[in-house]
LUMDOMAR-399061 format. One record per residue (C-alpha): x, y negated, z negated; residue in one letter. Coordinates in pm, 1 decimal. Each point is the difference from the previous one (the first is absolute). Example, Ala and Ser with C-alpha at 12.3 -4.5 7.8 and 13.67 -1.06 7.14 Angstrom:
- 1230.0, 450.0, -780.0, A
- 137.0, -344.0, 66.0, S
This chain:
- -4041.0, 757.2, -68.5, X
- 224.0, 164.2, 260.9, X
- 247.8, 196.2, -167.0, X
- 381.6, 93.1, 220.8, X
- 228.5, 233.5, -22.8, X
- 347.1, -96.3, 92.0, X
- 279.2, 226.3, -70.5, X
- 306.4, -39.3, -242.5, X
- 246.3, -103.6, 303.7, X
- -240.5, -284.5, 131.7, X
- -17.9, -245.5, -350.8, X
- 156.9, 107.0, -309.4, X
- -34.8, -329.1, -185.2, X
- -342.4, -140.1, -37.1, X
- -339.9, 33.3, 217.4, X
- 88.5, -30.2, 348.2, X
- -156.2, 153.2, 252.4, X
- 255.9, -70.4, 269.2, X
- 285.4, 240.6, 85.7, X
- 383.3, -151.5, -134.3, X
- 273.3, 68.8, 280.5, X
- 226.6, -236.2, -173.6, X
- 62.9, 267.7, -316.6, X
- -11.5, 289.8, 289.9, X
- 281.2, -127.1, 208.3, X
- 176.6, -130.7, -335.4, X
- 1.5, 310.6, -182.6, X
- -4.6, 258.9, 242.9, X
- -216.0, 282.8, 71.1, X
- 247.2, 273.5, -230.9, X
- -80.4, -166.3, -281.1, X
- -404.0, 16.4, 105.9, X
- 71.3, 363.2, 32.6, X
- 30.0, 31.9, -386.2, X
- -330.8, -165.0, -1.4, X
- -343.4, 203.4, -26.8, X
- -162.7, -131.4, 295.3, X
- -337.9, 231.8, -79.9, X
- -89.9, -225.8, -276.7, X
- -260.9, -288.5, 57.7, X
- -114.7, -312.8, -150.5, X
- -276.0, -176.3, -32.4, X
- -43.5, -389.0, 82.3, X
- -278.7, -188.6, -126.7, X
- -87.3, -348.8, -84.1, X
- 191.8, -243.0, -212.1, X
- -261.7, 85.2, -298.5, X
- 138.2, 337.3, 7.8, X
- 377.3, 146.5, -84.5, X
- 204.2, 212.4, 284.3, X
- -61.3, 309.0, -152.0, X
- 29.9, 398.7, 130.4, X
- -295.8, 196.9, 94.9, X
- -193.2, 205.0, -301.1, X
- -307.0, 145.6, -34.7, X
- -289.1, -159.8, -88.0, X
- -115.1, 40.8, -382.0, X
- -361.3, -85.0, -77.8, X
- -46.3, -195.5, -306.0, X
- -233.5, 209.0, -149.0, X
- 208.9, 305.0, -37.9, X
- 151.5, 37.9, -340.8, X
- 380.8, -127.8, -51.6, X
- 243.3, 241.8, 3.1, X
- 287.4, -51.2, -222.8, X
- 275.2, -181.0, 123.3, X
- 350.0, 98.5, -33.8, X
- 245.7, -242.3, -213.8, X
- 161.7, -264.0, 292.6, X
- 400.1, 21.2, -57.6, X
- 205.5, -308.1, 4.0, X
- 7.0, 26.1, 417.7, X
- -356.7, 5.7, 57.7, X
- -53.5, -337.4, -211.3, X
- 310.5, -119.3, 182.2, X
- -182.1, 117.0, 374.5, X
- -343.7, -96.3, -122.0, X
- 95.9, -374.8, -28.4, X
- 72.3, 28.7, 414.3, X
- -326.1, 123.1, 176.2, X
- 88.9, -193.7, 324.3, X
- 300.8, 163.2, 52.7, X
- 65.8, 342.3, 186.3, X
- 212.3, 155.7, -271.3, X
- -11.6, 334.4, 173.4, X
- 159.7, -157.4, 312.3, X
- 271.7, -202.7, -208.9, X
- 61.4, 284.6, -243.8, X
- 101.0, 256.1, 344.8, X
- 195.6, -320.6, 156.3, X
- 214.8, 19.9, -286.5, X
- 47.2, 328.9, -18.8, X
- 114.1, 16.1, 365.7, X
- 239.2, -266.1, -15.2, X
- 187.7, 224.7, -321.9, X
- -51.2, 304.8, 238.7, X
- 154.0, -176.6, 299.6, X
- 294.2, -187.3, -182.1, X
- 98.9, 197.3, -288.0, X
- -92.1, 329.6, 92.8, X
- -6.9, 278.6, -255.5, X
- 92.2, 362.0, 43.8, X
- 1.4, 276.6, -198.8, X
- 313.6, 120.8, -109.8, X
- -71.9, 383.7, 44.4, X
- -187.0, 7.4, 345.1, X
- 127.8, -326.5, 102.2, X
- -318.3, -87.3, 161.7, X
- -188.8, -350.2, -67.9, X
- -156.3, 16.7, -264.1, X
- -392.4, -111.2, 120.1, X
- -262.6, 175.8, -251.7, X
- -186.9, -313.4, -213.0, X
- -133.3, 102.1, -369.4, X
- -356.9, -106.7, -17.9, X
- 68.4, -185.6, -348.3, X
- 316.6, -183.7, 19.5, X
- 91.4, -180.6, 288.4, X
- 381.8, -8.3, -22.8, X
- 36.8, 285.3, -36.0, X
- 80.9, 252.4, 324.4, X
- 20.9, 383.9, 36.7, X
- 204.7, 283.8, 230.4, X
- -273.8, 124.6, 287.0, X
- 182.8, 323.5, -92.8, X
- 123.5, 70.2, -312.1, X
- -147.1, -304.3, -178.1, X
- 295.9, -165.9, -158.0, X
- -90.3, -314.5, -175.0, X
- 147.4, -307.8, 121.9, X
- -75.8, -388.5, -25.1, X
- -74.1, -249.3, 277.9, X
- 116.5, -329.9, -199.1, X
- 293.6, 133.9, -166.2, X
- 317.2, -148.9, 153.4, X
- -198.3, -242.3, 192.2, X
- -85.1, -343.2, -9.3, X
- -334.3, 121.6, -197.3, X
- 176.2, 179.8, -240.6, X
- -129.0, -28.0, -349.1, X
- -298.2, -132.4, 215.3, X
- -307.6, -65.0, -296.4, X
- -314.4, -125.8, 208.8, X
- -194.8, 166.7, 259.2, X
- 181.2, 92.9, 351.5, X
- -223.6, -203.6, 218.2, X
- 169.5, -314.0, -172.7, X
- 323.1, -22.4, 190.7, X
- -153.6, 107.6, 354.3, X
- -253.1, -305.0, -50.3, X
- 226.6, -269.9, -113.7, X
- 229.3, 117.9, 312.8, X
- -284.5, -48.6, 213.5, X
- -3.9, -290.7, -138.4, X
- 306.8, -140.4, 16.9, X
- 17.4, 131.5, 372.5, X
- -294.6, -169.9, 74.0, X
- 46.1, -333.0, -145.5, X
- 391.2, -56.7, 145.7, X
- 182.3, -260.9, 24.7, X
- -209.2, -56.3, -351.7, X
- 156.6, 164.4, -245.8, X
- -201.6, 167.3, -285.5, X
- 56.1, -59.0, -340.6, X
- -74.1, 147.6, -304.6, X
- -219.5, -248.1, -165.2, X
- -225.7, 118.8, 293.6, X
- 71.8, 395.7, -20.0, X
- -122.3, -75.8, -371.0, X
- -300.1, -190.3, 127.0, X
- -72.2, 263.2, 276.7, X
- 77.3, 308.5, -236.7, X
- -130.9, -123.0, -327.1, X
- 326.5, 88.7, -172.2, X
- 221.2, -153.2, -251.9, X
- 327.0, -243.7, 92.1, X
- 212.2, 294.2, -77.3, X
- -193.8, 251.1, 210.4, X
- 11.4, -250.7, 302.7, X
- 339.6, -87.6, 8.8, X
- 111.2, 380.8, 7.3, X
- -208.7, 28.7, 253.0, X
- 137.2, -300.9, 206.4, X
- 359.7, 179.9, -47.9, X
- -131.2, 337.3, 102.3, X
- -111.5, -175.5, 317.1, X
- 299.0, -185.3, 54.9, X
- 241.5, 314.0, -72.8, X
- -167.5, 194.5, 228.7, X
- 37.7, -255.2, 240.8, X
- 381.6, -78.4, -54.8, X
- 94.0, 346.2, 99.2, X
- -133.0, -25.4, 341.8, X
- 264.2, -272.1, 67.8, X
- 233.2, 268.6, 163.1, X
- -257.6, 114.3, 233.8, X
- -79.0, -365.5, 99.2, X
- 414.4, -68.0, 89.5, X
- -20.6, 337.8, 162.6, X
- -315.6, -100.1, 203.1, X
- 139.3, -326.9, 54.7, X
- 346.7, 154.6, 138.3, X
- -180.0, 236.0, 260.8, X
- -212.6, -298.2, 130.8, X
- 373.6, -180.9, 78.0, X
- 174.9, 293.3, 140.4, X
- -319.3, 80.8, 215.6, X
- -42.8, -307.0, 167.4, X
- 364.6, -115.3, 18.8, X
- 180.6, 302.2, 53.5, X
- 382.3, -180.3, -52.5, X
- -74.0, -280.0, 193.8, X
- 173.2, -362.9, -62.5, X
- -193.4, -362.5, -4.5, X
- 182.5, -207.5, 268.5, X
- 307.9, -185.4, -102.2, X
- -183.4, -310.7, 126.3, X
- -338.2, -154.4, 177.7, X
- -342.9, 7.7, -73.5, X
- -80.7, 341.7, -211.6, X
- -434.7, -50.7, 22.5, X
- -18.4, 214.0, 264.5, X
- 235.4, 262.2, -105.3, X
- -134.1, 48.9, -301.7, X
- -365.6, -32.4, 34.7, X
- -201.8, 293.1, -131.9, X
- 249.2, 182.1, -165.8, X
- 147.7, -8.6, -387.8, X
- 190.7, -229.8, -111.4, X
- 161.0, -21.1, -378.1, X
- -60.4, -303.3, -116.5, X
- 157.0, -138.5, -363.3, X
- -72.9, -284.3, -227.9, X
- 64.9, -81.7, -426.8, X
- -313.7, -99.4, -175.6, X
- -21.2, -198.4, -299.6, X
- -320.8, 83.7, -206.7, X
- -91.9, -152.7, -361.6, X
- 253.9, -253.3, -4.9, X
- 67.8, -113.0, -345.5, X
- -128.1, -368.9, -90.7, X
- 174.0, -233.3, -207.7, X
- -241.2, 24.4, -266.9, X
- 152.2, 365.8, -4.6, X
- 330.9, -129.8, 21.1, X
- -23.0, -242.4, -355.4, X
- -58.8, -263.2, 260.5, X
- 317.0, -25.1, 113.9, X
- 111.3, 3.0, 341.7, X
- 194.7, 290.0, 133.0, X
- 331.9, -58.5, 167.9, X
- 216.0, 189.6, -17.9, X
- -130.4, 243.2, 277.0, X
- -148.8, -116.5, 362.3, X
- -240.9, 171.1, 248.3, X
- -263.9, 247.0, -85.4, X
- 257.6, 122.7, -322.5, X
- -105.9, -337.5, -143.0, X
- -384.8, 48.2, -32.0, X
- 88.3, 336.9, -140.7, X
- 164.9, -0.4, -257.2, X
- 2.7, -238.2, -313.2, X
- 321.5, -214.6, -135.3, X
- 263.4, 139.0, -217.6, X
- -103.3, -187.0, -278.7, X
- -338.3, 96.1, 6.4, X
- 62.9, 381.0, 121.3, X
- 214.9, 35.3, -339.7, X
- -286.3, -121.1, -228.7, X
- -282.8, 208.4, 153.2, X
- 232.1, 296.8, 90.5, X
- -164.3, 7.4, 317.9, X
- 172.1, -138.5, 313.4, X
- -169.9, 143.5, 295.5, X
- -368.3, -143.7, -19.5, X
- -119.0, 29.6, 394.6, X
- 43.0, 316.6, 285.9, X
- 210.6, -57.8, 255.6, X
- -71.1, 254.8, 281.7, X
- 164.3, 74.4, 352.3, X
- -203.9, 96.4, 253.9, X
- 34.7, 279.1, 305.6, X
- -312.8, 18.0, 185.4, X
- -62.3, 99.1, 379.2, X
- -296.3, -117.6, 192.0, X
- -341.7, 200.2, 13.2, X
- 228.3, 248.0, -237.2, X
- 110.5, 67.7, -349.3, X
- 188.5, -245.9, -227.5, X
- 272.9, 40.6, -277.9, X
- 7.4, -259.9, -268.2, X
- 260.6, 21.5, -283.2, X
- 35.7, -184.0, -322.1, X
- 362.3, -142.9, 18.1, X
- 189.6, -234.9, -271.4, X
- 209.4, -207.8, 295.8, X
- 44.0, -17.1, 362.7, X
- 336.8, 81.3, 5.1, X
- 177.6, 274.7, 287.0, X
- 58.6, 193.1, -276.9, X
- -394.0, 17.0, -116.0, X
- -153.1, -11.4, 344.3, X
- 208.9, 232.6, 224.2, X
- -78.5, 273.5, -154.8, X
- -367.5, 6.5, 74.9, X
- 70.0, 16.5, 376.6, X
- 153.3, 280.5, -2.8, X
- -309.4, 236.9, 65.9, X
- -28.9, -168.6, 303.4, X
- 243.7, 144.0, 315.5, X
- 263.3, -130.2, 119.6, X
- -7.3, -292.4, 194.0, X
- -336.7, -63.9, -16.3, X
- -179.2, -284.9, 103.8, X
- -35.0, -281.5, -287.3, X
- -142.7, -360.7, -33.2, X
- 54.2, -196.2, -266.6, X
- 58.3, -376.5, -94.9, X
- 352.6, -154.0, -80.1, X
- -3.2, 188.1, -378.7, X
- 179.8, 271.7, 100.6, X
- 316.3, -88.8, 253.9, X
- 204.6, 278.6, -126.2, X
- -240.9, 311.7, 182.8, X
- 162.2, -81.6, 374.3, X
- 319.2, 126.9, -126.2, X
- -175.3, 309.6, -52.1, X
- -326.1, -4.1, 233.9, X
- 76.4, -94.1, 392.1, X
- -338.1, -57.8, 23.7, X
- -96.2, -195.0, -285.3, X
- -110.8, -372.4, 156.4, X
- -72.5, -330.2, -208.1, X
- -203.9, -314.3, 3.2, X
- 79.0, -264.3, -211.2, X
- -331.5, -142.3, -161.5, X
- 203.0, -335.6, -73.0, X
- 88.2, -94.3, 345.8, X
- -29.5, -405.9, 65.4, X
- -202.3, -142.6, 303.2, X
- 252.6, -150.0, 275.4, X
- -205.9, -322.7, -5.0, X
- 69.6, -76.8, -321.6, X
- -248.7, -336.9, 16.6, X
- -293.0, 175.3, 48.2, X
- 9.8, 324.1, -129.5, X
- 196.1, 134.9, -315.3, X
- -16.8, 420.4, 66.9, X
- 48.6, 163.8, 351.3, X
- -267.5, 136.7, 127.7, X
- 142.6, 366.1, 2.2, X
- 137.5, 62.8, -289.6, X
- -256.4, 243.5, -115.3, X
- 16.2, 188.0, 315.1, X
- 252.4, -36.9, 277.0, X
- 57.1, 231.7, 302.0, X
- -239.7, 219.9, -105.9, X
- 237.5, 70.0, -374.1, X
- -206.6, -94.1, -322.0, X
- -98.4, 191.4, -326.6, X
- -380.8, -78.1, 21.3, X
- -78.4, 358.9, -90.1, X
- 133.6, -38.0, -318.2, X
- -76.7, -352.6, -93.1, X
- -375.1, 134.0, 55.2, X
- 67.4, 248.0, -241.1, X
- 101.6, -239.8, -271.0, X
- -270.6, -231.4, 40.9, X
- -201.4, 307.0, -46.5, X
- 171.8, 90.2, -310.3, X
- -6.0, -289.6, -176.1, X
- -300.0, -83.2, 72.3, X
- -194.7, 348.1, -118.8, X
- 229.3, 10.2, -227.5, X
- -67.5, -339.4, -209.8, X
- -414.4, 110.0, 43.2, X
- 55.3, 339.4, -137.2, X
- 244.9, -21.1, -246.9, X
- 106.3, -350.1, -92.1, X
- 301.7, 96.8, -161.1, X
- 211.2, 291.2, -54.9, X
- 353.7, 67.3, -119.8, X
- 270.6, 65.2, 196.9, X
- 59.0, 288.7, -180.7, X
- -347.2, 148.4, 181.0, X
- 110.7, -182.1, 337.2, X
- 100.5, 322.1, 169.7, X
- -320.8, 208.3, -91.0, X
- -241.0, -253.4, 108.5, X
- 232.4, -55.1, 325.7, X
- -8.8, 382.0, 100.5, X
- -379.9, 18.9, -64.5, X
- 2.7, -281.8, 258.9, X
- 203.2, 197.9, 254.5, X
- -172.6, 327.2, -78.0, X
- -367.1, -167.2, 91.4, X
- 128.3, -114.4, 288.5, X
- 141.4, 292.9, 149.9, X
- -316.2, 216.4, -67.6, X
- -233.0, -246.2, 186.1, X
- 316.0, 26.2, 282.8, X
- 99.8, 314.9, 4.6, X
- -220.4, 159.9, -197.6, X
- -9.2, 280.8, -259.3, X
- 52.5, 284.5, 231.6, X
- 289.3, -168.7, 152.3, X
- 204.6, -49.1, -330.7, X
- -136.8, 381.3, -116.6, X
- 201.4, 62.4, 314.4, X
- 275.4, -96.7, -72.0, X
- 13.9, 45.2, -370.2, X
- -30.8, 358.7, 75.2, X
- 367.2, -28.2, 162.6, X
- 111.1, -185.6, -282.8, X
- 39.9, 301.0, -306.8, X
- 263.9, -43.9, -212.7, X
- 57.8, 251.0, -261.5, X
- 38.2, -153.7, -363.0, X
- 280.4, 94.2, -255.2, X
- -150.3, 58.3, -332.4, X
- 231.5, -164.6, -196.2, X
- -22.6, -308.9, 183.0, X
- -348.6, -63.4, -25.6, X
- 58.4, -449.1, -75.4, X
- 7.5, 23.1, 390.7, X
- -325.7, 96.1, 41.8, X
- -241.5, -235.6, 218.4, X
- 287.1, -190.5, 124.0, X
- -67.5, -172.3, 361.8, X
- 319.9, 166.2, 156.0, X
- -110.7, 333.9, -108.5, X
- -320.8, 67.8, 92.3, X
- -77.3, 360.7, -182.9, X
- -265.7, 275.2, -20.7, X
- -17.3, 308.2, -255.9, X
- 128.8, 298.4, 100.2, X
- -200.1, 355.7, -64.1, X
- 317.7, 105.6, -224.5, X
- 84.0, -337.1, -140.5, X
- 71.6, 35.1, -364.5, X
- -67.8, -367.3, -86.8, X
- -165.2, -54.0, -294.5, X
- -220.1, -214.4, -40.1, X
- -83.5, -33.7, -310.5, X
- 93.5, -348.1, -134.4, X
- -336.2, -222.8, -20.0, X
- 208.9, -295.5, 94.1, X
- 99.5, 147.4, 361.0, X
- -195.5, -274.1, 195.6, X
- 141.2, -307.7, -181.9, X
- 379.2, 177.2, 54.2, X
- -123.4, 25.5, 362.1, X
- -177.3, -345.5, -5.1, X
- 363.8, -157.7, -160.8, X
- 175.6, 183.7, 288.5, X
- -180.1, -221.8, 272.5, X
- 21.7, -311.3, -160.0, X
- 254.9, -308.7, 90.7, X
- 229.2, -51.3, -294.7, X
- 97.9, -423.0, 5.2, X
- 330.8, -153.1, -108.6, X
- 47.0, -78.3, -386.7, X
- 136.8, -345.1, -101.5, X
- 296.2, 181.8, -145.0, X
- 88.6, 114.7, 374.0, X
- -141.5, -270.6, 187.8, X
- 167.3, -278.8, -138.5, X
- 301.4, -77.8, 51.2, X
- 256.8, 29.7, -315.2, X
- 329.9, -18.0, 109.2, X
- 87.9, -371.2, 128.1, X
- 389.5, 89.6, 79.8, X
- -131.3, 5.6, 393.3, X
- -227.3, -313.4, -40.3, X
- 75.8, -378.8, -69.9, X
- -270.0, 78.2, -335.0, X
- 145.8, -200.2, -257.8, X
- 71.4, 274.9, -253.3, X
- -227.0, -36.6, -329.9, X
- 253.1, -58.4, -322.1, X
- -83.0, 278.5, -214.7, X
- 139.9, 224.2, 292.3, X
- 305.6, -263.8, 48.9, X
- 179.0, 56.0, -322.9, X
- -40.5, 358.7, 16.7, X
- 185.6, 11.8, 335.1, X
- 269.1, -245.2, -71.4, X
């Protein structure tokens, strides 16, 4: 048997012999700088475990005595096929490169690893003790390093698929608990790239447009062919049944609302009214894409999340949103209900997905994406969760797009410095942060991640606010235990 060794860049997941460009281009040489390239692996058969080079000990020799495993060897022992070394220094250069620490007296990075504990991270100089997890989306971080870098990996690898955490507690051996931390360390750590991927998204508009307007009129294929366009759509995802509903039928709302949300009646008995995700889409083609759990599709709701984008810029969408060319001069429409002109043979016009070269294709793909990896990873989850699961979406896409040297990029530009006493805004989307050498933040509260992981997520209407209560607007018969106390 023909043994081959292949380095820690060419296939850190299981016994492949073949080089992977995919994770290169993806993840970018800096962070394979981190990475002890001098270290190699040996591949064998399938009889035999991917395992690192040691000498040879002959049988016959006496047994030494071997010294007491701790908790993370048993952990790392269960894994011989993976390359913990090359996970473990993956993780350690994504904390390095994102949440850079720095010694307060030297203010230099602070680089130097302690042999024994792997969080832990010293001054070159004057060796001041610092943590790598603390503050971060690891912090409080139990397991082995090599865990997150390999369910990102993952996750990268296996997109549009999502990756839940039934599976990270098949793949890891943990328990349910274990797992789902896990699954919202990922998705946290994801979710705070979403500035970068608007920023990202922003320069790929200016750069190709450069102020220009759509013509008022004509055919627009040819003007707009090869170069980003925003396209828009409202997605309705886990639509509640009427078995959900107490088998009634809802309606008292109409559209996409309808599927959504469950009847008064019914929302006051559970104390649950919003049972499906309703999410509006913002996607360019070829490029990144911003989805956001919203209750309605109101102006009110759904302006807002244009307004990253710059002025005037170039936007598709169906008939949903007729309100945006009072604001955008170059925001077009196609009306997906448009009747055939001969009526007897045909029912829809031909063009009314796409006409004159306007249509929101880009994002309708996106959908059918969504809701399609979404029902075969997940199944169900509340709308509460929506917007974690939706920027873990986004956040995969962009780094097989863009990639993570791009959104290190322009994270870098992105500091914000934090104000101690304000610390409930931490891991917010619209403030992307990173610790300062002199921040005096402590961090001390165990239950920092689930304050962070509460701060991302999409808080639905109650019944109480939701339904309506005061009939004095309304042709509602007024109930009479309210009549006599108003006459």
């Amino acid at each position: 048997m023909s043994l081959v060794n292949i380095s820690c860049l060419d296939s850190p997941n299981e016994k492949i012999q073949l080089p992977n460009p995919f994770l290169r281009n993806v993840l970018g040489e800096s962070i394979f700088s981190f990475v002890d390239q001098n270290k190699k692996f040996v591949v064998g058969d399938d009889s035999q475990a991917f395992t690192q080079n040691k000498p040879f000990r002959n049988q016959t020799e006496p047994s030494l005595k071997q010294p007491k495993l701790t908790a993370k060897d048993r952990f790392n022992s269960k894994f011989p096929h993976i390359n913990i070394d090359y996970y473990t220094n993956l993780t350690k250069a994504l904390l390095t490169k994102f949440y850079p620490k720095y010694c307060p007296t030297c203010n230099v990075l602070l680089t130097k690893d302690v042999s024994t504990r792997e969080n832990a991270v010293l001054c070159p100089e004057c060796n001041y003790h610092g943590s790598r997890t603390v503050g971060t989306f690891l912090h409080h971080f139990k397991i082995p390093l090599w865990s997150f870098s390999y369910i990102l990996v993952e996750a990268v690898q296996r997109y549009p698929l999502g990756l839940s955490a039934s599976e990270i507690q098949r793949k890891l051996c943990v328990s349910n608990n274990t797992a789902i931390l896990l699954k919202r360390r990922l998705q946290v750590f994801l979710s705070e790239m979403i500035p970068s991927i608007k920023t990202l998204m922003v320069e790929d508009i200016r750069k190709t447009w450069k102020g220009k307007d759509l013509p008022e009129s004509g055919d627009l294929s040819d003007f707009i062919k090869g170069k980003p366009v925003v396209h828009t759509d409202t997605l309705a995802l886990f639509s509640a049944t009427q078995r959900s509903n107490g088998y009634l039928a809802r309606k008292k709302h109409s559209g996409q609302t309808a599927s959504i949300y469950l009847s008064d009646r019914v929302a006051e008995a559970k104390g649950v009214y919003q049972i499906g995700t309703l999410i509006s889409t913002v996607a360019l083609k070829g490029k990144g894409i911003i989805l956001t759990s919203v209750p309605d599709q109101k102006q009110s709701t759904l302006q807002p999340l244009f307004d990253f984008l710059p002025k005037n810029s170039p936007l598709f969408s169906d008939e949903g949103i007729p309100w945006m060319a009072r604001y955008n001069k170059n925001f077009r429409s196609v009306n997906h209900s448009a009747r055939a002109k001969d009526g007897k043979r045909n029912v829809w016009a031909k063009d009314r997905y796409s006409k004159n070269g306007i249509s929101n294709q880009t994002s309708e793909g996106v959908q059918r994406s969504i809701k399609y990896s979404f029902l075969a990873s997940y199944n169900y989850f509340k709308p509460e969760n929506g917007q974690l699961y939706l920027n873990e979406f986004s956040a995969l896409k962009a780094i097989r797009v863009y990639g993570i040297e791009e959104l290190l990029r322009v994270c870098s530009h992105q500091k914000v410095h934090l104000n101690p006493k304000k610390t409930k805004d931490l891991g917010k989307v619209e403030t992307k942060y990173r610790i300062k050498p002199n921040s005096s933040i402590k961090h001390s509260d165990s239950k920092y991640l689930l304050k962070t992981v509460d701060s991302f997520k999409y808080i639905p209407p109650t019944p109480n606010g939701r339904i309506r209560r005061d009939f004095s607007n309304s042709r509602k018969r007024i109930d009479v235990k309210f009549r006599n106390l108003l006459e």
